[in-house]
C-alpha positions in Angstrom: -148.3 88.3 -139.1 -152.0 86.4 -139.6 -150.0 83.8 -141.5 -147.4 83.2 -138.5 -150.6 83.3 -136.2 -152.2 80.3 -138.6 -149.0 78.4 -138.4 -148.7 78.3 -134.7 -152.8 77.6 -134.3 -152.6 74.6 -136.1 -149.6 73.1 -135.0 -150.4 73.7 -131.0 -152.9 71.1 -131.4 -151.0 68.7 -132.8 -147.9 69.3 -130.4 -150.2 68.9 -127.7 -152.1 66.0 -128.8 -148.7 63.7 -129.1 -148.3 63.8 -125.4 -151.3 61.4 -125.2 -150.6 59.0 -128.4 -150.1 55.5 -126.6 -147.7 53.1 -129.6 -149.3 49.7 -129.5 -146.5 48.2 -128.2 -147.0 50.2 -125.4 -150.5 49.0 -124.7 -149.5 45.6 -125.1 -146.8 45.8 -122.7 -149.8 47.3 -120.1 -152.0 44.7 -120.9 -149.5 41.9 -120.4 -148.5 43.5 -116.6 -152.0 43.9 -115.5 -152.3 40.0 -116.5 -149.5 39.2 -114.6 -150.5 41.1 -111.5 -154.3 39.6 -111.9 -152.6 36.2 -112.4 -150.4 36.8 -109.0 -153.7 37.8 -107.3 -155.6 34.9 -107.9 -152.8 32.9 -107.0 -152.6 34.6 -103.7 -155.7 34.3 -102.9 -156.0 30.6 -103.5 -152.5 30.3 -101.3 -154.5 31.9 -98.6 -157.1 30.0 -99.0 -155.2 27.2 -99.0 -153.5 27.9 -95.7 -156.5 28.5 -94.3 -158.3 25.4 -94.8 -154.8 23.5 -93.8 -154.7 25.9 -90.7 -158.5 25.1 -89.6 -157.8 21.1 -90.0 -154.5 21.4 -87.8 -156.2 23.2 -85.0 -159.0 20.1 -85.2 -156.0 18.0 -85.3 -154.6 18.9 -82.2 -157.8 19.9 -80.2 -158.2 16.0 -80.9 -155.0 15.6 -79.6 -155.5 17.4 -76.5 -158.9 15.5 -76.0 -157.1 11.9 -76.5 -154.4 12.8 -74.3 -157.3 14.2 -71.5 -159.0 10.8 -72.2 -155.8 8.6 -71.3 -154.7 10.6 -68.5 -158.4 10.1 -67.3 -158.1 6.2 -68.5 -154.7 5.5 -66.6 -156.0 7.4 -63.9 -158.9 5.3 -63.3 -156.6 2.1 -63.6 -155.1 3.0 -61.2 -157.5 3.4 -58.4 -158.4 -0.3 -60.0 -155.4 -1.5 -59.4 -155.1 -0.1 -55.9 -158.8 -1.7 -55.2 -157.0 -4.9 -55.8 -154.3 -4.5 -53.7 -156.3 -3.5 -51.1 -158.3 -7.1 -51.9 -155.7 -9.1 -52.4 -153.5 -7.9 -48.6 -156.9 -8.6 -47.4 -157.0 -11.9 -48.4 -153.4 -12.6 -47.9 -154.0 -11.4 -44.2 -157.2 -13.8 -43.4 -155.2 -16.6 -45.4 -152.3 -16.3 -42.9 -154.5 -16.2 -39.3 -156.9 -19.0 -40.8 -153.7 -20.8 -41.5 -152.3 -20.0 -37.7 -155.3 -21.1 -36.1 -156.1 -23.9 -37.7 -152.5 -25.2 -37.8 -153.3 -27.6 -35.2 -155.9 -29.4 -37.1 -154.2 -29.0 -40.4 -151.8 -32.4 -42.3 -148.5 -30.8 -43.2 -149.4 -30.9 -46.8 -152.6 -29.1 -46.6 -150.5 -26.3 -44.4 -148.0 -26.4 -47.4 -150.7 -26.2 -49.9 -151.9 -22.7 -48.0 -148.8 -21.7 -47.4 -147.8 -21.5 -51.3 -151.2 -20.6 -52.2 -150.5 -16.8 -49.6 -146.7 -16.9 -51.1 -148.2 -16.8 -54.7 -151.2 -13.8 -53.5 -147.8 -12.0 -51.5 -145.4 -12.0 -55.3 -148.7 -10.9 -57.1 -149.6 -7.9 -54.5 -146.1 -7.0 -55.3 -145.8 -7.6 -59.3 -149.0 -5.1 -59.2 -147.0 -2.7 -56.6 -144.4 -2.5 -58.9 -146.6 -1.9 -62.1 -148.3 1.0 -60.2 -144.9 2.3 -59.3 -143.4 1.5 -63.2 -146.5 3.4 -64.7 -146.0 6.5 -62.7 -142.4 6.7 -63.7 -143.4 6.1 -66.9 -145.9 8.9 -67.0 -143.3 11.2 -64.8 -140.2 10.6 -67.4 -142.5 11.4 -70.6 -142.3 15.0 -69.6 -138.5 14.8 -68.3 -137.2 13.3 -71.7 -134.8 15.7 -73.8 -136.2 16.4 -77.9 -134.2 13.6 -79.0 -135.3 10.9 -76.3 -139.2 12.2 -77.3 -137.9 12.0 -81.0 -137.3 8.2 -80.8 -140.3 7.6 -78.4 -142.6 8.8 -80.9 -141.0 7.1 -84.1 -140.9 3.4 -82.1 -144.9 4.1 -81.2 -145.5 5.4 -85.1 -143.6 1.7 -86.0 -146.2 0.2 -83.8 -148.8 1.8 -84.9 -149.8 2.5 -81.6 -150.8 6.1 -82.9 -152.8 7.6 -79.9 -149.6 7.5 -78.0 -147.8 8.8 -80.9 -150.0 11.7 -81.2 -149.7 12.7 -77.3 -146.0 12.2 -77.0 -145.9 14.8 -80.3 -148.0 17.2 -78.9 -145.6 17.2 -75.9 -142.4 16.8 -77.9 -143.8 19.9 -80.3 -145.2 21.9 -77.2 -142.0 21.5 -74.8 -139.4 21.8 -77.9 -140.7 23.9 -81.1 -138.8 24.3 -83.6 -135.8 21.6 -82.6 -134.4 19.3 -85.0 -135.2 16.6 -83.4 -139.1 18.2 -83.4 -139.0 18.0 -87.4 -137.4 14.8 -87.3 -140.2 13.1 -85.3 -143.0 14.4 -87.8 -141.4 13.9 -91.1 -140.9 10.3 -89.6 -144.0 9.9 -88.6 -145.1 10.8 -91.9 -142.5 8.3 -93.7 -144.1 5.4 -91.7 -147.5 6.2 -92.1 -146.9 6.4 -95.8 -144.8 3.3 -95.7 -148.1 1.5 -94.0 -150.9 3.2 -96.2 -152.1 5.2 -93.7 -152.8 7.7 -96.2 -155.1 10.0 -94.0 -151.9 10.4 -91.3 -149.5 11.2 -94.3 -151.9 14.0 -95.0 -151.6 14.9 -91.4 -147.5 15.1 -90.7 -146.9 16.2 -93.6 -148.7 19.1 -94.0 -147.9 20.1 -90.3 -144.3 19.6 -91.3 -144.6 21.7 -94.6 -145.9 24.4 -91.9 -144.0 23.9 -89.3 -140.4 23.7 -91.2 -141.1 25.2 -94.5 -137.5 25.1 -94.9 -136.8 21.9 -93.0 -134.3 20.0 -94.7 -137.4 16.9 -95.7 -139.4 19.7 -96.8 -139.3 19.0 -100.2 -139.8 15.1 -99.6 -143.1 15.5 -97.1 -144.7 17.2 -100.1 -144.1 14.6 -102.3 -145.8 12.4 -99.6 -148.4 14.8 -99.6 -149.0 15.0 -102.8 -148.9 10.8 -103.6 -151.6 10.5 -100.5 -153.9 13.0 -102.8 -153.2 10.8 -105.4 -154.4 8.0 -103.5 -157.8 9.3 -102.4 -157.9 10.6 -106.2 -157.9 14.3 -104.8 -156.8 15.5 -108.2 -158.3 18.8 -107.3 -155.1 19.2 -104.3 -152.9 17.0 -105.9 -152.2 18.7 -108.9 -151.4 22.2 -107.6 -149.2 19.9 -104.9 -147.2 18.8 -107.7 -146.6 21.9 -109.3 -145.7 23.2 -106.2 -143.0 20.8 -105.5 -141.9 21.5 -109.2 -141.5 25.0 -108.8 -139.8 24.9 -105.8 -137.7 22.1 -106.1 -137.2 21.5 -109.6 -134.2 19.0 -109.2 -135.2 17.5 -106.4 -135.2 13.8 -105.8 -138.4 13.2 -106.6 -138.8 15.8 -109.3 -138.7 13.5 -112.4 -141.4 12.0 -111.1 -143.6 14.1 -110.1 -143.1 15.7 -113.9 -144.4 12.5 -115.3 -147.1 12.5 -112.6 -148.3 15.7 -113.2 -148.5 15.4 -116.7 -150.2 12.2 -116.6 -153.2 13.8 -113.6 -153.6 16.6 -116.1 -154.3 14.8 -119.0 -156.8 12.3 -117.2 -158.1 15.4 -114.6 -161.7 14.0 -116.5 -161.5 10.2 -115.9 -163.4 9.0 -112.6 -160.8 6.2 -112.3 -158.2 8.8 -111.7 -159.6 11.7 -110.0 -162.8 11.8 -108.1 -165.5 14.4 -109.1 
């Protein structure tokens, strides 16, 4: 009987302690999934910041739009009372022209009244060329807001092609404002974008296409707007954004168009990531 009750206080301990005996495998296995969920952390965290800074710059970017566009409403609005001034001038002039001409008709060589009277037929077709210009700008204006997605589409592309980018930006803002999420909405940025890279107007690029990214993350340019993005970095040796760019295109489009490219690129920014020619400090 004592040497059954020895046995059993012995092994109790020993029963009981195997519960908690971790194998190493075991604690290697823990160690790796807390890294990977640290790793996934800190990767979140730098996405949000990410989106946060790109977020802050858009809103900038289209307060500035909303200015520009408050600035030529106000510009076209005071060219207009201008123009009316003249108009005002000129039917003044046209009318003292005419009763001079009448009352001194009787004085007046035939070729002197003929002089006049081309001289008040050239101030008559300009009062009405500037008539017409009023009336043509006012349509103009009106029709910007009655065009379909795909008539704004191709208004904005032609004034990106011209460069004429303050235009651009306000027909945009309407196009994007009047018809989110259209087509023809993606197509006007990712174009935009194209042309600004095409003309090395690096700091647009940036722009339109990082609001595309954001806009259509599954747009079908997605994957080329951030291979724009990521040569514009590139250009302003922003190694520090165009790396994590890269490997972002990578990951998500791994045989994309432009993926053997970007391999090479990325592999050639991370081994010169020290070099002051390359990437800025």
């Amino acid at each position: 009987m004592i040497a059954r009750r020895w046995v059993v206080a012995v092994l109790f301990p020993l029963v009981f302690g195997c519960s908690h005996f971790v194998s190493r495998k075991e604690a290697d296995e823990m160690a790796l999934r807390v890294e990977k969920v640290s790793q996934a952390y800190e990767q979140r965290t730098a996405d949000e910041a990410t989106l946060r800074e790109n977020l802050a710059r858009l809103k900038a970017e289209l307060e500035k739009i909303r200015e520009e566009r408050a600035q030529y409403r106000e510009k076209q609005s005071l060219f207009m009372d201008e123009i009316r001034a003249r108009m005002d001038d000129l039917r003044k002039r046209v009318l003292e022209l005419e009763q001079r001409v009448n009352a001194a008709a009787g004085r007046l060589d035939d070729e002197v009244v003929r002089q006049v009277a081309q001289l008040t037929e050239a101030l008559s077709q300009r009062v009405r060329e500037i008539a017409e210009l009023e009336a043509l700008s006012r349509e103009a204006a009106w029709a910007s807001t009655q065009l379909g997605p795909e008539d704004l589409r191709d208004v904005v592309l032609a004034l990106g092609a011209a460069r004429q980018w303050k235009l651009a930006h306000g027909h945009l803002a309407l196009l994007l404002q009047k018809h989110p999420g259209t087509p023809a909405a993606g197509e006007a940025v990712s174009g935009v974008a194209e042309t600004a890279f095409r003309l090395n107007e690096f700091t647009r690029v940036i722009l339109y296409a990082d609001l595309y990214r954001r806009t259509f993350p599954n747009g079908p340019a997605a994957a080329r707007m951030v291979w724009l993005l990521a040569q514009a970095h590139v250009q302003f040796m922003d190694c520090a954004k165009a790396i994590p760019t890269l490997e972002g295109y990578l990951a998500a489009w791994p045989q994309g168009t432009d993926a053997e490219a970007a391999r090479k690129q990325l592999e050639y920014l991370k081994s010169m990531r020290h070099s002051r020619q390359v990437c800025a400090p």
